[in-house]
LUMGU-890389 format. One line per field, with one value per residue (C-alpha): z, y, x; residue in three letters. Coordinates in Angstrom, 1 decimal. Each point is the difference from the previous one (the first is absolute). Layout:
% LUMGU-890389
w c(Z ...)
v c(Y ...)
u c(X ...)
type c(Ala ...)
***
This chain:
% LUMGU-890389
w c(0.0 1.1 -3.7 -1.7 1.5 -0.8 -3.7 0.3 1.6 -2.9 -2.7 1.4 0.5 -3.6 -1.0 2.2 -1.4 -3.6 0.7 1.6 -2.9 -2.4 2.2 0.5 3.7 2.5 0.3 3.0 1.3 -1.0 0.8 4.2 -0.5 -1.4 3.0 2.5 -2.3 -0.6 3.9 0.4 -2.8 1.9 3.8 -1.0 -2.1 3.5 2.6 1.1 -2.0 -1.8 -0.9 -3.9 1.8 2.7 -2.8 -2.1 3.0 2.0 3.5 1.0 -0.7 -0.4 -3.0 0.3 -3.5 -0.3 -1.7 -0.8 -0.2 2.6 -1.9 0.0 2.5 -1.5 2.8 2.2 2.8 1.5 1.3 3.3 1.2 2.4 2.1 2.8 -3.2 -0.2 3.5 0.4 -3.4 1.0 3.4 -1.5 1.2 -3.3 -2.7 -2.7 -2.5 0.5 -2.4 -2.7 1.6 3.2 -1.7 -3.1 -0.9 -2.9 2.0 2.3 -1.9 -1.7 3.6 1.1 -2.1 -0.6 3.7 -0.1 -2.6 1.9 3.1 1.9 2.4 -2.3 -3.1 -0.6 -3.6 -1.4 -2.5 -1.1 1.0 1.5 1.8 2.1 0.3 1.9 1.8 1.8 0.4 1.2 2.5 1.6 -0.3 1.4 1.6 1.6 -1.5 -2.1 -2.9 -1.6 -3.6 -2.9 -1.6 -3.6 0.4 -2.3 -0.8 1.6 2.8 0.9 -1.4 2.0 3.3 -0.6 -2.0 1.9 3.4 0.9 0.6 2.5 2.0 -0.8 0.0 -2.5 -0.8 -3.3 -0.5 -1.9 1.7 -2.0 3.2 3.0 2.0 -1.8 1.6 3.2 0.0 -1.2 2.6 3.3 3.1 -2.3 -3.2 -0.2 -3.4 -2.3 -3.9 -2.5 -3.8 -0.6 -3.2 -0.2 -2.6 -1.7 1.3 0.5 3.1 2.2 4.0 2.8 0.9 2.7 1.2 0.6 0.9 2.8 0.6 -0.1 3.0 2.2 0.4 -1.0 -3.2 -2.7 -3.4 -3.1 -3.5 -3.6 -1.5 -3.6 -1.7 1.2 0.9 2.1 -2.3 0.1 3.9 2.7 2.5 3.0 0.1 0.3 3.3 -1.9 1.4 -3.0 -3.8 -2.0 -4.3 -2.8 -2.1 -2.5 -1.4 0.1 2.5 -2.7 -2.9 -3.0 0.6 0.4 3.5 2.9 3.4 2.9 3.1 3.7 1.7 3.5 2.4 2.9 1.2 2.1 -3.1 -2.5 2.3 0.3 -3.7 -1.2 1.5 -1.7 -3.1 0.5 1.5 -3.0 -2.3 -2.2 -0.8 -2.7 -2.7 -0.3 -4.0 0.8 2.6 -2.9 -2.1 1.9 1.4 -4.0 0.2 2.6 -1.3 -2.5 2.5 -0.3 -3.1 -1.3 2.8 -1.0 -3.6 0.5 2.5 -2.5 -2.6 3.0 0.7 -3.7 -0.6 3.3 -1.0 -4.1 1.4 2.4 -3.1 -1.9 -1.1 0.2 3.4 3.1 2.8 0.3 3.8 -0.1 3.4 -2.3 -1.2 2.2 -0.3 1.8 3.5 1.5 -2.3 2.7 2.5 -3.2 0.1 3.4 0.8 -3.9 -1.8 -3.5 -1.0 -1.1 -3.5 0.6 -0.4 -0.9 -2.2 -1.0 -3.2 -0.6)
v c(0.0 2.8 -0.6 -0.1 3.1 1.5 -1.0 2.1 3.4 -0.2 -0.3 2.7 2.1 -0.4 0.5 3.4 1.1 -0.4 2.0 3.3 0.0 0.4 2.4 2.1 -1.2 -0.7 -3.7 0.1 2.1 -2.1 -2.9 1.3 0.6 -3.3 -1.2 0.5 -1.6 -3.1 -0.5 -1.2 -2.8 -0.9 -0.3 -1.2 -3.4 -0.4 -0.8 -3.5 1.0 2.5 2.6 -1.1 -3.6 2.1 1.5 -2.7 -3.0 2.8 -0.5 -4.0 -0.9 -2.9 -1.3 -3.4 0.0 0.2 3.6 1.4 3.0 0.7 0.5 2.7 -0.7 2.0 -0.4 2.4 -2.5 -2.7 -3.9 -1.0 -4.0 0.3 2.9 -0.6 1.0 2.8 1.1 0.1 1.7 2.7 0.0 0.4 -3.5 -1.4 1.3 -1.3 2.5 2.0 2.5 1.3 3.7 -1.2 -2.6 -2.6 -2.4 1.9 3.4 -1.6 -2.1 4.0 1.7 -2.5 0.2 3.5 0.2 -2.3 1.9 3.4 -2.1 0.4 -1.8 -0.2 1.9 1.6 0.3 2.8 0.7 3.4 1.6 2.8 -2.8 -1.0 3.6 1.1 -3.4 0.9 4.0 -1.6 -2.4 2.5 3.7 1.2 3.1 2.0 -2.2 1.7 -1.3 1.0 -0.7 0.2 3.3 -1.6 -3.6 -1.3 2.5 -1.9 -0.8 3.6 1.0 -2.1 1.1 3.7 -0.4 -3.1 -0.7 3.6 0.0 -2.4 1.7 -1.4 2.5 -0.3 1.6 -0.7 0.6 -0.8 -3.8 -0.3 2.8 -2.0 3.7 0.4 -3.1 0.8 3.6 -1.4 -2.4 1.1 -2.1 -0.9 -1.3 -3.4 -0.9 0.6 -0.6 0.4 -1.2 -0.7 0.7 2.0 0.4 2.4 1.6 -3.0 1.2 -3.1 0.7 -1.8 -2.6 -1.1 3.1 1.3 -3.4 0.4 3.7 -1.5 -3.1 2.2 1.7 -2.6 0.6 -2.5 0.5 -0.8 -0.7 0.5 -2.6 0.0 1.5 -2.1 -3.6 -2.4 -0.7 3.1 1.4 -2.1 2.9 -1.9 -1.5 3.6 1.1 0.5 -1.3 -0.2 -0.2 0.5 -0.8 1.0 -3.6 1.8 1.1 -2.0 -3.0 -1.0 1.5 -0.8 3.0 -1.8 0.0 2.7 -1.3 1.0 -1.7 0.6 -2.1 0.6 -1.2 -0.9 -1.7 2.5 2.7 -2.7 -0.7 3.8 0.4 -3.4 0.4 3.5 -1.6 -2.4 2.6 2.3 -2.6 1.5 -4.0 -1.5 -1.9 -3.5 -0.1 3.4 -1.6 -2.7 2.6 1.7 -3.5 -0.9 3.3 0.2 -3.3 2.2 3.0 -0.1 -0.9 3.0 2.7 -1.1 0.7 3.3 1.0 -0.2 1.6 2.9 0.8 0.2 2.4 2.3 0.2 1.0 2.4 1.8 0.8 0.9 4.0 0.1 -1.3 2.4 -3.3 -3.4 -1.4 -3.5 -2.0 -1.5 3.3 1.4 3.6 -1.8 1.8 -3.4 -2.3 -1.3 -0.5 -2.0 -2.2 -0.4 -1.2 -1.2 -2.9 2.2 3.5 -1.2 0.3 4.0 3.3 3.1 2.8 3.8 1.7 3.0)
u c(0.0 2.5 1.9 -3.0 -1.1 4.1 -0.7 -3.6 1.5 3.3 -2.1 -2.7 3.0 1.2 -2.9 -0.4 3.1 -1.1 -3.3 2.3 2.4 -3.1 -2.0 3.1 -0.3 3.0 0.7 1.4 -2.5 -3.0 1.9 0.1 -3.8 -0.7 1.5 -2.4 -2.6 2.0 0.5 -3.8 1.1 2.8 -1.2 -3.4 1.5 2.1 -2.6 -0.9 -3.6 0.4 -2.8 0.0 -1.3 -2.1 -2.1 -0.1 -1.4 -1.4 -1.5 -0.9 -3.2 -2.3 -2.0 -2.0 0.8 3.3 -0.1 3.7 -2.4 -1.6 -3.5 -2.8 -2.9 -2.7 -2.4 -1.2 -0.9 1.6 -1.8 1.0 0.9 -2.6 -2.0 3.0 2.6 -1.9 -0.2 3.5 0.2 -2.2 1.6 3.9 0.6 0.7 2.3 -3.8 -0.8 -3.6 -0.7 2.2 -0.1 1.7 2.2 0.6 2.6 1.4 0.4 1.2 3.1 0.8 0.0 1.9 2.4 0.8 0.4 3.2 1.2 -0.7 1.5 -2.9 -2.7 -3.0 -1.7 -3.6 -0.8 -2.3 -2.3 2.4 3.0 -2.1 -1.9 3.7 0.5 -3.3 -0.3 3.4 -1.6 -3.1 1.4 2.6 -1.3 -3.2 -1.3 2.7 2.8 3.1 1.7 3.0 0.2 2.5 -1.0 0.4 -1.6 -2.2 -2.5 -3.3 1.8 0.2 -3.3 -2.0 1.8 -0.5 -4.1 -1.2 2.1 -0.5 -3.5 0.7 2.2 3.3 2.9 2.6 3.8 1.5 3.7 3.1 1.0 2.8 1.2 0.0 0.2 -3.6 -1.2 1.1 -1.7 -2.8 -1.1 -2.7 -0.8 -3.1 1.7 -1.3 1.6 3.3 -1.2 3.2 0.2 3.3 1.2 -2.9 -1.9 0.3 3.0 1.8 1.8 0.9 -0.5 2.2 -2.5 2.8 0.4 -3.7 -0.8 2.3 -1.1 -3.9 0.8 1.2 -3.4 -2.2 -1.2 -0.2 1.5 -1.7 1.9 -2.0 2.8 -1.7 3.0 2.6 -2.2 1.5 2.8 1.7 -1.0 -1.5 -0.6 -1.7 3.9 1.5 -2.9 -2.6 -3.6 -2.2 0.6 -2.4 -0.1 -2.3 -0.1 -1.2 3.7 2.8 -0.7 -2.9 1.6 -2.4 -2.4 -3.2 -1.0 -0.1 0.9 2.5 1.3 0.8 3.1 0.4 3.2 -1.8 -3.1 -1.4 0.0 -1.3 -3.3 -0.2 -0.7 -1.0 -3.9 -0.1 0.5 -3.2 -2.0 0.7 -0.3 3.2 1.1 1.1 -1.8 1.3 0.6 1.5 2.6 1.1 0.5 2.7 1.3 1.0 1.4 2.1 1.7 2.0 0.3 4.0 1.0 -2.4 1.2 4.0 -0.9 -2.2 2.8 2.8 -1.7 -1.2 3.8 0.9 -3.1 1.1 3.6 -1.1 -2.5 2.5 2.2 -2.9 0.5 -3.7 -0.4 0.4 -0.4 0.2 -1.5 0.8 1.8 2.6 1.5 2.8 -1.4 -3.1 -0.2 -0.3 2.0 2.3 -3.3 -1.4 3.2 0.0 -3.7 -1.3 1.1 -0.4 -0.2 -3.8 -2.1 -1.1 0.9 -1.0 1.3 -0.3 0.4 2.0)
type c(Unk Unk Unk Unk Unk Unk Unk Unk Unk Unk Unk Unk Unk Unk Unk Unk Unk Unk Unk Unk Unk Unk Unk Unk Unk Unk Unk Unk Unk Unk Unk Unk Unk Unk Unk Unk Unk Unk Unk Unk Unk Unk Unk Unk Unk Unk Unk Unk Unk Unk Unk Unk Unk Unk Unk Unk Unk Unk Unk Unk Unk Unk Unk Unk Unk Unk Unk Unk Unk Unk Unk Unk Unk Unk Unk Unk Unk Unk Unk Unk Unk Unk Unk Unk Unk Unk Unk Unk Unk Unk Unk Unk Unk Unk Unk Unk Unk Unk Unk Unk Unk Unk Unk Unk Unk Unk Unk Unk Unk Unk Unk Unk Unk Unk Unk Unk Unk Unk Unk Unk Unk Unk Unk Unk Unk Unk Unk Unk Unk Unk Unk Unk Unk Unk Unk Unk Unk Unk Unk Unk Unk Unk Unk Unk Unk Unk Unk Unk Unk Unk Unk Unk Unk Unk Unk Unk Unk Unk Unk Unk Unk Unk Unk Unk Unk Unk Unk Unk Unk Unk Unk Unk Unk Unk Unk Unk Unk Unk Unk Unk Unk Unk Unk Unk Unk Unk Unk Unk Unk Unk Unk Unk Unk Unk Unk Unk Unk Unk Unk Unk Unk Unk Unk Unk Unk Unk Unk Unk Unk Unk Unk Unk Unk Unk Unk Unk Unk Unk Unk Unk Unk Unk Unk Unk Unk Unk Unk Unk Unk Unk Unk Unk Unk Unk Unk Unk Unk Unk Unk Unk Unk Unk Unk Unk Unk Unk Unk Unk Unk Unk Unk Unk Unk Unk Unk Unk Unk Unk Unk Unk Unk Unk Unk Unk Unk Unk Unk Unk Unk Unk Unk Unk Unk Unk Unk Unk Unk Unk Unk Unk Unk Unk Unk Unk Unk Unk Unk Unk Unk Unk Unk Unk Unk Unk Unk Unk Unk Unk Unk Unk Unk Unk Unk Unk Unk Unk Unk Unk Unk Unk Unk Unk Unk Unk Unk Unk Unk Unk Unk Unk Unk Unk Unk Unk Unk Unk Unk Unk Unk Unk Unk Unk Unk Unk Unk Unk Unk Unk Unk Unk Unk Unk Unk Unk Unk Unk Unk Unk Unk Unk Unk Unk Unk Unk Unk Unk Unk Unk)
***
């Protein structure tokens, strides 16, 4: 494996260095980027199960059948054994399947596994993005509770906060988390919840999720990370402090553009049976076809995000010697304001950036 994976990072590097000779680019230049992007490739194949294999076999799970798939219950209820089965069902005494709004098999397998892959204690699927996103708000915030927000996240995410959650009372402060100094001014004896985007879109500044993470603990607040950007392959923030991460499926996790979902890993118990009865309450859960969906996804998750990624830093380097161009944002550029934080706590420089015309 580790001369296999030699031969794969020389011949990506030759081929990097044919691409900057015809784009006018430095070599050796694109060839330091390129390294941070080739690193996942290289500490990924090295572990005893790698995440290639972890998104490939996914979370354990049982099929009467013998499905390698683990296959679509359409069904909106479930038949119990016996009225005792469903007792104990109804009574959380049995891990049985109800009703497809509090659980089903193939929800389950996907939650499952894309909390091992976010390192995490357990997953709760969502009919949207926006779904994860007020599910955590809803669970956490409340009348006289404060937030402090990433100024730039995804639009909605705001919007809702200042048009919606304000009617309720909820107090909010959005600044620049990419400053950890913000962060700390930010925070009263009331702030019941840290919410950063990291890179953020569309800015694609990258906060210290470490850093504000440790800032957070020491008064009590949890931290909440929209991961969408990066995904679990290039950022796993619940294993650098943070409490929650959060995804839109929609984007890259699914990555054929036909299906809307989002997903909430959390790191511990405690938080996951805070939010997990929102979601059934709400009734923000996932469709079961729409679970399989993402789960045939997923399966290709890295070897699309290592292609996308390549062509990303090639894009970012043209486009910064672009005479039209005034500004290239992007995590993998060393005139990023955080590229050396992106080394430090990302896996990649990522897929995204953004870009300004003269």
């Amino acid at each position: 494996a580790s001369s296999a994976n030699e031969r794969e990072l020389h011949t990506t590097s030759s081929c990097s260095c044919s691409t900057a000779m015809r784009c006018g680019l430095s070599a050796q230049r694109l060839s330091r980027v390129l390294v941070l992007a080739q690193l996942v490739v290289v500490s990924s194949a090295s572990t005893p199960r790698s995440f290639f294999t972890k998104v490939v076999h996914g979370a354990p799970f049982h099929d009467e059948k013998g499905s390698v798939n683990c296959p679509i219950y359409q069904t909106s209820t479930f038949r119990f054994e016996s009225a005792e089965h469903g007792a104990k069902c109804f009574a959380g005494e049995s891990d049985g399947y109800i009703y497809t709004r509090i659980n089903n098999p193939t929800v389950r397998e996907l939650e499952q596994t894309l909390a091992m892959l976010e390192n995490g204690f357990d997953g709760i699927c969502t009919s949207s993005g926006m779904g994860a996103v007020n599910i955590v708000y809803m669970s956490l915030l409340g009348s006289g509770k404060h937030i402090v927000c990433h100024k730039t996240v995804y639009g909605p995410s705001r919007s809702v906060l200042e048009q919606q959650w304000s009617r309720f009372g909820v107090e909010m402060s959005f600044v620049d988390t990419s400053d950890v100094e913000q962060v700390r001014a930010a925070i009263k004896d009331n702030t019941a919840l840290i919410y950063l985007e990291s890179p953020a879109n569309p800015t694609v500044s990258v906060s210290d999720i470490p850093a504000i993470s440790k800032l957070a603990k020491g008064h009590g607040i949890p931290v909440c990370v929209d991961n969408t950007f990066c995904g679990p392959y290039l950022q796993t923030p619940l294993d650098l402090g943070a409490d929650i991460v959060l995804h839109s499926l929609t984007k890259s996790i699914n990555g054929h553009a036909d299906i809307v979902g989002g997903v909430i890993v959390t790191k511990t118990e405690e938080m996951y049976k805070k939010l997990r009865p929102m979601m059934i309450t709400v009734g923000s859960c996932m469709d079961p076809n729409q679970a399989f969906l993402v789960r045939r996804g997923l399966k290709t998750l890295p070897l699309r995000i290592d292609k996308a990624q390549d062509s990303a830093v090639r894009i970012a380097m043209f486009l910064e010697k672009h005479p039209k161009v005034a500004w290239v944002a992007y995590p993998g550029l060393e005139s990023h304001p955080q590229h050396e934080l992106c080394m430090r706590i990302m896996r990649g420089p990522g897929t995204m950036m953004s870009f300004g015309l003269k």
